[in-house]
N, C-alpha and C positions, 0 to 999 in steps of 0.2 A: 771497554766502551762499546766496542761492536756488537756485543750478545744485548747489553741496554737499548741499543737502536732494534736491532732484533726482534726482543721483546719488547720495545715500546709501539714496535708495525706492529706486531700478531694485537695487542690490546685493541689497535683502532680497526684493524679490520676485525677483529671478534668483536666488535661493540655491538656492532649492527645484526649477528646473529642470535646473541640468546640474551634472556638476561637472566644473570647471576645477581644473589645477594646470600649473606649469612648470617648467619645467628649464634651467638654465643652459649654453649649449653652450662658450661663450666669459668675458671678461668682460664682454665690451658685446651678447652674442649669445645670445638664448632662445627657445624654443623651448614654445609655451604648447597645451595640447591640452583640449577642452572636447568633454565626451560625455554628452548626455541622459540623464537620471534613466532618463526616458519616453518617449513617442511628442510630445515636447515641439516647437515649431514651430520650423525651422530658424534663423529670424531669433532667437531668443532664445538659440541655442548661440552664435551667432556677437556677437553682443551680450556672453556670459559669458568670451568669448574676450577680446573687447577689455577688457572688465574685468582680469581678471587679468592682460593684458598691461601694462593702466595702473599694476595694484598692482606689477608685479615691478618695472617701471621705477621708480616710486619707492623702492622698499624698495630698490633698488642705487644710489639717489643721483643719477639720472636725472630730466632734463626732459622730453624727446620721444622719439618711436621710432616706425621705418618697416616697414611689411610686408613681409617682403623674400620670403617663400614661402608661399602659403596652401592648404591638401589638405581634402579633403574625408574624413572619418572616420569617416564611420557605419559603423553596425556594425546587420550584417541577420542574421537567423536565425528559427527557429521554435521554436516550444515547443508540447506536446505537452498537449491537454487532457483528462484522463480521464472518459470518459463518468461517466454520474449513476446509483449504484446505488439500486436499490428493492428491500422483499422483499414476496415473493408471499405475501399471506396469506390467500387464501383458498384454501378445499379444495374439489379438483375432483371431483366425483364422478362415476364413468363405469360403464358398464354392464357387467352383468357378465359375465367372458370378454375385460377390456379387457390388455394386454399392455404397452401404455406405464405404467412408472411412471418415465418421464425426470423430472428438475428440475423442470422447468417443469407438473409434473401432479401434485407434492409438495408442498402444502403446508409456509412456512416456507423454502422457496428461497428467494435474491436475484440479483438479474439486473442486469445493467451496460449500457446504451444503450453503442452503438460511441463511442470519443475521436476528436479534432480534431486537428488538425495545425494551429496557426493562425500565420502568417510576422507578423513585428514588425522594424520598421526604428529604430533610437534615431542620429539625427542626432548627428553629431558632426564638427567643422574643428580641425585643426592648422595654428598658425601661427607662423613664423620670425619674430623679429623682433631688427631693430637696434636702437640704444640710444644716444642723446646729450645730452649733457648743455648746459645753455645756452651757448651759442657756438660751437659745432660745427658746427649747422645750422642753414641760413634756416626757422623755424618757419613761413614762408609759402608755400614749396614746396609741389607736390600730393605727398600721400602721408604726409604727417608730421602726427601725434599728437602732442597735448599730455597727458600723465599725470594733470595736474592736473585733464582732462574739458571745460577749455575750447579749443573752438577758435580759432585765430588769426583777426583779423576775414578777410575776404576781401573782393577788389573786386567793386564788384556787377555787373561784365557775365562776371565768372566762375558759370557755374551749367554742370553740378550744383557744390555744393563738396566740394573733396577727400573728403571723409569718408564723404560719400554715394557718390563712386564707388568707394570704396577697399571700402566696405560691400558695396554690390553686385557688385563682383568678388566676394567670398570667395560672394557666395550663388550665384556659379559663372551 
C-alpha cells in the first residue's frame, strides 16, 4: 500500500512536467512518447515515459513489459524575444538653425531596444515497448517491468538492478 502512495505522488507531481501519451503498434506492441512541458530535467521525462508505459500495460490487461527501443526526442529550437519599448517623453530643445527633427528629437516617440534570439531545448524519449501478461515471462530476467511499479525481488550480488540499468540506458 505504501509503494501505491508512492507512485500515485510521483504521478501528480510528474503531471505537471511532460506529457506522455501512447500508441498501440501491435497488440502486445506500443510505442510511448513523453516531451517536456519545459526545460524540465531529463530524468523526469524519462520517468513519465515509464509511467505511461506502466499505465498502457495495464489498461491492455497486462503484467510486465520490456524496452525493446528507446530514442532520444527532444525537440530544440529558438524563440524570438522582442525588445522592450518605451516612450520618449521628454522634449528636446535644440538651438536654433537645428535641422534634426528625427523621432528620437520629438517629443512623444517610442523606441524599441533590439530582440533576442534565445535557443530552448524541451527533453523528450520515445519508447518501444513489449507487453506480457503473467506467464509469458520470467519477471526475474534483466529488463522486465512490472506495471504494477513493483519490482521483482533480485539476488543481492546482482547490482545495479535491472531497473537502474534499464533507466540509465534510456538517459543515453
Amino acid at each position: 500500500m505504501r509503494r501505491f502512495f508512492g507512485l500515485a505522488a510521483c504521478v501528480v507531481v510528474l503531471a505537471g512536467c511532460a506529457a506522455a501519451q501512447s500508441t498501440m503498434l501491435t497488440d502486445n506492441t506500443a510505442l510511448v512518447s513523453a516531451i517536456a512541458n519545459s526545460t524540465a530535467p531529463h530524468d523526469k521525462v524519462i520517468e513519465d515515459a515509464l509511467t505511461e508505459a506502466a499505465r498502457i500495460t495495464r489498461a491492455h490487461g497486462y503484467q510486465y513489459f520490456i524496452i525493446l527501443k528507446a530514442e532520444d526526442a527532444s525537440r530544440s529550437g529558438t524563440i524570438t524575444v522582442p525588445g522592450q519599448q518605451f516612450a520618449n517623453q521628454t522634449a528636446h530643445v535644440r538651438p536654433f538653425g537645428a535641422t534634426s527633427l528625427s523621432a528620437p528629437n520629438v517629443s512623444g516617440a517610442t523606441f524599441t531596444t533590439p530582440g533576442k534570439t534565445v535557443p530552448y531545448v524541451r527533453p523528450g524519449v520515445e519508447v518501444t515497448i513489449r507487453m506480457y501478461r503473467q506467464g509469458e515471462i520470467d519477471p526475474r530476467m534483466d529488463g522486465v517491468w512490472n506495471a504494477d511499479g513493483s519490482m521483482p525481488p533480485q539476488p543481492p550480488d546482482r547490482t545495479p538492478p535491472a531497473r537502474e540499468r534499464t533507466a540509465s540506458a534510456l538517459r543515453g
